[in-house]
C-alpha positions as semicolon CSV with decimal commas, in nm:
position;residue;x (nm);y (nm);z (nm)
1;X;-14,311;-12,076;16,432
2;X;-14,243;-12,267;16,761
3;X;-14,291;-12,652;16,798
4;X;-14,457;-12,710;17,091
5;X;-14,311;-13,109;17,257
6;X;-14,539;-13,324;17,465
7;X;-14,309;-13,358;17,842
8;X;-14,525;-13,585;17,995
9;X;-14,310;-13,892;18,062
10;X;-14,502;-14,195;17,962
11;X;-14,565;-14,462;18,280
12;X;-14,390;-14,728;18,359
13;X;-14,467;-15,071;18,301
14;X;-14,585;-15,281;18,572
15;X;-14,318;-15,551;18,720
16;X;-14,533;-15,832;18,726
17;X;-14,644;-15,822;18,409
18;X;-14,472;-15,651;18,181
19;X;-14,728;-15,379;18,077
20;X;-14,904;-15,691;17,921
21;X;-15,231;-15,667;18,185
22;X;-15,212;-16,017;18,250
23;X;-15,004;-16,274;18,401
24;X;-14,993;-16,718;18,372
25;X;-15,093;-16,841;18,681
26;X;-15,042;-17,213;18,731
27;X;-15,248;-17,462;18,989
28;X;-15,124;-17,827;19,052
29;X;-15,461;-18,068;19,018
30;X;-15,480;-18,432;19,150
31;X;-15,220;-18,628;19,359
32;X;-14,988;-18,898;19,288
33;X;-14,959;-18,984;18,901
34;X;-15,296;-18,831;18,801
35;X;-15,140;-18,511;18,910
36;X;-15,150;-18,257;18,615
37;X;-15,073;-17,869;18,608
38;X;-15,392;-17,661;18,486
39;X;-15,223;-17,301;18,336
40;X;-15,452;-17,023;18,249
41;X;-15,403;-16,637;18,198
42;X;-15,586;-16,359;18,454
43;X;-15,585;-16,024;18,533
44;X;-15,284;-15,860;18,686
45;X;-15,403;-15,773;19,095
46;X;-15,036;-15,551;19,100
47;X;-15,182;-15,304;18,892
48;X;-15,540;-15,383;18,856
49;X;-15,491;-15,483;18,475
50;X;-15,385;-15,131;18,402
51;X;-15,049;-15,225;18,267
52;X;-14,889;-14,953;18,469
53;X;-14,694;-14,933;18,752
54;X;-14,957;-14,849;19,052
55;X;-14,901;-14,524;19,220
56;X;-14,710;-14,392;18,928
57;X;-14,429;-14,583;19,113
58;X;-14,423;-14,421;19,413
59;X;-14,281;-14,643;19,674
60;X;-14,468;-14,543;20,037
């Protein structure tokens, strides 16, 4: 009997966010001493919240 092995290489992660879909994003609110950072989590625009490297990382 022959084993039969999956090839496909799996895809790579996406640089920006590290196959996790999402990345911190960080905005400065107020001036002076009432200035305070807000920091909030959205969707990765690199890969479109795929977690994968866009074009199968194919540079063009």
């Amino acid at each position: 009997m022959t084993s039969v092995v999956n090839t496909t290489p799996a895809p790579e992660t996406c640089p920006d966010c590290d196959g996790e879909r999402q990345v911190l994003t960080a905005q400065v609110v107020g001036r002076g001493l009432r200035r305070r950072t807000v920091e909030q989590y959205a969707a990765c625009l690199t890969c479109d919240g795929t977690g994968h490297t866009p074009n199968g990382g194919a540079t063009s």
